[in-house]
C-alpha positions in Angstrom: -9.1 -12.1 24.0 -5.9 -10.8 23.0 -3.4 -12.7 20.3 0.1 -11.9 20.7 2.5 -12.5 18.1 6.5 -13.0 18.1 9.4 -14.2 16.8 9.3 -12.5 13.3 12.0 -9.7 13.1 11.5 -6.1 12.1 12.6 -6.4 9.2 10.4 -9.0 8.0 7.0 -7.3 9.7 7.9 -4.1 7.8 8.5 -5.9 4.9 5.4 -7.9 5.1 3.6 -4.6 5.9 5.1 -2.9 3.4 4.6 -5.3 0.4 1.2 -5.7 1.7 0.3 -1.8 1.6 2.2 -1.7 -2.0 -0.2 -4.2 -3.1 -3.1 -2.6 -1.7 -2.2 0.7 -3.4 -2.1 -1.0 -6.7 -5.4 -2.8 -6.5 -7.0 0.9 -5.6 -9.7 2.1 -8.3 -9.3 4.7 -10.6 -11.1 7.2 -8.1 -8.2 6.9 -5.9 -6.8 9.8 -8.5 -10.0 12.0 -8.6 -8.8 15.6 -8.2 -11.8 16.0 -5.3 -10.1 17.3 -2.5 -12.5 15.7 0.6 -12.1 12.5 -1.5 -8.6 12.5 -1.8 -7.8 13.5 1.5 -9.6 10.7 2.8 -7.5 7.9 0.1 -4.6 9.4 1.3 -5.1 9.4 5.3 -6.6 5.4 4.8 -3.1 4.5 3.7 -0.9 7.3 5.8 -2.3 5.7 9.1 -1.0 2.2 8.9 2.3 3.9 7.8 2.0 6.3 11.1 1.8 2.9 12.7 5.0 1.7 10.9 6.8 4.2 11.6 5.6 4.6 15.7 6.3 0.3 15.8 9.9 1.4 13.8 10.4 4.3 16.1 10.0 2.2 19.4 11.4 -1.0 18.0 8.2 -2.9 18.0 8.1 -5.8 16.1 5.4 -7.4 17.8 3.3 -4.1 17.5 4.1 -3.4 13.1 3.1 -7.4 13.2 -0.5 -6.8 14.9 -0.8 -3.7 12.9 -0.6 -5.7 9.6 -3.0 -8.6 11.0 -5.3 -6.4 12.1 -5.2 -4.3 8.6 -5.4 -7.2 6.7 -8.5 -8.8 8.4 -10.7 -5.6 8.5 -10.0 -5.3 4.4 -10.5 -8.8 4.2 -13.7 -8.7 6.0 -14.9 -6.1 4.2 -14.3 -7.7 0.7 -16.2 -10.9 2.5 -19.2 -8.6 3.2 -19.3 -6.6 -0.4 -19.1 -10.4 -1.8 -22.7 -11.2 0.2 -24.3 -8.2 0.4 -24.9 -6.3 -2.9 -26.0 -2.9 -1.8 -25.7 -0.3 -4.2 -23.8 3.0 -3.6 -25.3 6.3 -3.4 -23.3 7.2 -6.9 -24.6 3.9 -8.7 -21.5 2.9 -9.7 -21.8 -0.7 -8.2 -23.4 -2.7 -5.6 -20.0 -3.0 -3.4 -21.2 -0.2 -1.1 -21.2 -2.6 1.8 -19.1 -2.4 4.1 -16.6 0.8 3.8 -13.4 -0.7 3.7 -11.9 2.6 3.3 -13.6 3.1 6.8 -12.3 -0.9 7.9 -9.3 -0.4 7.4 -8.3 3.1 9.0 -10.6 1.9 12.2 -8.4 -1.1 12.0 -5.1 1.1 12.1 -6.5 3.3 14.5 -7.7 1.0 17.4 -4.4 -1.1 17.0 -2.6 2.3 17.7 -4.9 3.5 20.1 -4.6 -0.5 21.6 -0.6 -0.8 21.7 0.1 2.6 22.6 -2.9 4.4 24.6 -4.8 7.4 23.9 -2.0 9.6 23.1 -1.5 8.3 20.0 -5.0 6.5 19.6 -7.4 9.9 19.7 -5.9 11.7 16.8 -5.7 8.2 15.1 -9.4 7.6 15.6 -9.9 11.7 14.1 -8.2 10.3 11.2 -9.9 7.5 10.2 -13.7 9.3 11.0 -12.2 11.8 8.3 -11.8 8.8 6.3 -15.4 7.7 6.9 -17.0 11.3 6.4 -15.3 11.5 3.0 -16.2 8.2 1.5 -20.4 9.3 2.4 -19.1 13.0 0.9 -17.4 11.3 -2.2 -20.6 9.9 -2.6 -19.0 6.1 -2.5 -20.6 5.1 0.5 -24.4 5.4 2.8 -23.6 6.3 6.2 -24.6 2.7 7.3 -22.1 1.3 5.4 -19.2 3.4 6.8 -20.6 2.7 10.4 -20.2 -1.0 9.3 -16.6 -0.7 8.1 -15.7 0.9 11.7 -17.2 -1.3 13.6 -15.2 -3.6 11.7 -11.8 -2.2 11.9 -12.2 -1.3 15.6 -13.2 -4.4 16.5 -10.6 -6.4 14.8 -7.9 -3.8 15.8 -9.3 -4.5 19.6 -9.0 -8.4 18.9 -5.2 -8.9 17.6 -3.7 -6.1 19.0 -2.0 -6.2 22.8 -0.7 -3.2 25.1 2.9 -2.1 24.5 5.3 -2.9 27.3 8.4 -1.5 27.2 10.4 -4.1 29.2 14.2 -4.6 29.8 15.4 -7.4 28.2 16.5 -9.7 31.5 18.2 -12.6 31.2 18.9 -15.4 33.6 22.2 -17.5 33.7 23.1 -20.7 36.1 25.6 -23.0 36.9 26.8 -25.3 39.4 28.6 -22.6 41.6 25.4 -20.2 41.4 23.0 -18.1 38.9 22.7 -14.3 38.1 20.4 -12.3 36.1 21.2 -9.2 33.8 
């Protein structure tokens, strides 16, 4: 099943996407500033692969691809929260019981398979790198049990496969009649 999405312009799917990754960013804990470098590699690339999708959707003039990038974001983090809401498992640091799902993990498996999705393997495989690096440092942060990051890619590849549609690169064609005959351009 695939949901395909149009009419909103580029300007206002990066907008969106960009208010919505803003927002994200400010609601991050204070460990997003930890000086561990595994850590904060992995913060960083959770939030530089949505943007790498930005700018490939800006890049090829994609508004229907930066609009199923943002969907697919925003209901991997929003499953995730869901899931740390009902299940109450504490993480390997003890420093709450939000361990599951990783939404860390969610959301760059979300990026990833959208990329992967609109654009093929090209861009997909060192997408997918990306967010395991993601997942590997949230279980060597200590944040996260391994369960809990396989959760949170399962997750965000599965939701990225759901909303997000092949890239076609079409002409634009369009069709005009009248009474002495039609043409298309």
């Amino acid at each position: 099943m695939q949901i395909v999405m149009r009419g909103i312009t580029a300007q206002t799917s990066t907008g969106i996407a960009s208010i919505v990754l803003t927002a994200a960013l400010a609601g991050t804990s204070p460990a997003f500033a930890k000086n561990d470098g595994i850590e904060t590699a992995g913060n960083v690339i959770k939030y530089a692969l949505p943007a790498m999708g930005l700018a490939i959707n800006a890049y090829k003039k994609d508004e229907d691809g930066a609009l199923q990038l943002g969907v697919s974001w925003l209901g991997a983090f929003g499953t995730s929260l869901i899931l740390k809401k009902l299940v109450h498992e504490e993480r390997p640091d003890h420093s709450g019981t939000d361990s599951f799902p990783s939404d860390s993990t969610a959301t760059a498996f979300a990026a990833a398979s959208s990329i992967q999705v609109r654009y093929g393997w090209d861009y997909g495989l060192p997408a997918y790198a990306l967010a395991t690096f993601v997942g590997i440092s949230r279980v060597a942060a200590d944040k996260h049990h391994w369960g809990d990051v396989g959760a949170g890619a399962v997750i965000g590849w599965g939701i990225g496969q759901l909303v997000t549609s092949r890239y076609r690169n079409l002409p634009e064609i369009q069709a005009y009649a009248d009474t002495k005959g039609a043409a298309m351009m």
